[in-house]
Structure formats: C-alpha cells, structure tokens
C-alpha atoms as one frame of an Amber mdcrd trajectory, in Angstrom:
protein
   0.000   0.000   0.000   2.555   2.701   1.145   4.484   1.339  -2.457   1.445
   2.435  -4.344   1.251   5.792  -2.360   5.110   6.865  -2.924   4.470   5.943
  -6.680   1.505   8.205  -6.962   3.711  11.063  -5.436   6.464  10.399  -7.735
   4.460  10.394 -10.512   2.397  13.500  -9.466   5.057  15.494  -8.584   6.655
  14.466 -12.645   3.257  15.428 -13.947   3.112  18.789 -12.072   6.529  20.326
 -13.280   5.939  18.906 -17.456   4.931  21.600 -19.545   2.308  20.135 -22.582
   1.269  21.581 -25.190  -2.025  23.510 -23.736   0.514  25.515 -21.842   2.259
  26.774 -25.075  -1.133  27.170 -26.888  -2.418  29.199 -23.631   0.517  31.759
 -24.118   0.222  32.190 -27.856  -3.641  32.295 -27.434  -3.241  35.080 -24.598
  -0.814  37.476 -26.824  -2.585  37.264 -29.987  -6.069  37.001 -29.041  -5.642
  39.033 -25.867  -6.519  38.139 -21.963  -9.672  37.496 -21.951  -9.440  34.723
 -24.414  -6.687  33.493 -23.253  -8.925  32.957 -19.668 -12.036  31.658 -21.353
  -9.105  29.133 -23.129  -7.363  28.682 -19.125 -11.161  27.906 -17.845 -11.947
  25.336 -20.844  -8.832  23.594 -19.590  -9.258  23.445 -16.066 -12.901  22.135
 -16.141 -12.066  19.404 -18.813  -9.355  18.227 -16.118 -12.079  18.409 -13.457
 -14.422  16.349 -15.596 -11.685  13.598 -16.389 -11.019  13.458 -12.570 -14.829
  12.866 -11.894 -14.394  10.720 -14.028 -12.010   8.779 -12.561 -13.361   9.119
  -8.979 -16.383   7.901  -9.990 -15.238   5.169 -11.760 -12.862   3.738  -9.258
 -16.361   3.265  -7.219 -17.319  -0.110  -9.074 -13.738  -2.087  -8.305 -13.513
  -3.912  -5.425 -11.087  -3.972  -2.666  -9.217  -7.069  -1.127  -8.229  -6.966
   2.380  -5.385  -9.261   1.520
C-alpha cells in the first residue's frame, strides 16, 4: 500500500513540473487574441481536467477492494 502511495507522489510530482502543449497554446492564445481569451481558453482547460477526474473518482467506485 505505502508502495502504491510513494508511486503516486512520484508520478504526481513528474506530472506537475511537465509543460504540454495547452501551456504553449495558452501563451500564444493570450498574446494574440488578448486576456480574456486566453482565460475563457485557461477555464476550458481546467474544467475538462475536473471532468476527467470525476471521471475517474467515480469510476474507481465499481472495483472492489481485497483486504489481503
């Protein structure tokens, strides 16, 4: 269990520092188009990764758990 927990730190903390693509298009959007694209474009973003993580909480619901 504790295995499980220092991989999902590891891998979080990886995942936190990468830069993707959104965050390049999110620049270029915000100094061509202007700021308040650029935050319509920043909000689009953040609630698709709250969706995907409801997502994923919701469907963790239907495995089961071993005590073993």
């Amino acid at each position: 269990m504790i295995e499980a927990i220092i991989r999902g730190i590891g891998i979080g903390l990886v995942l936190t520092f990468l830069t993707g693509p959104v965050f390049f298009a999110l620049i270029k959007t915000s100094i061509e188009k202007g700021f308040h694209v650029g935050v319509a474009l920043a909000l689009g973003w953040v609630s698709s990764d709250v969706v995907w993580v409801g997502a994923v909480l919701f469907g963790t619901q239907y495995f089961e758990s071993s005590s073993h």
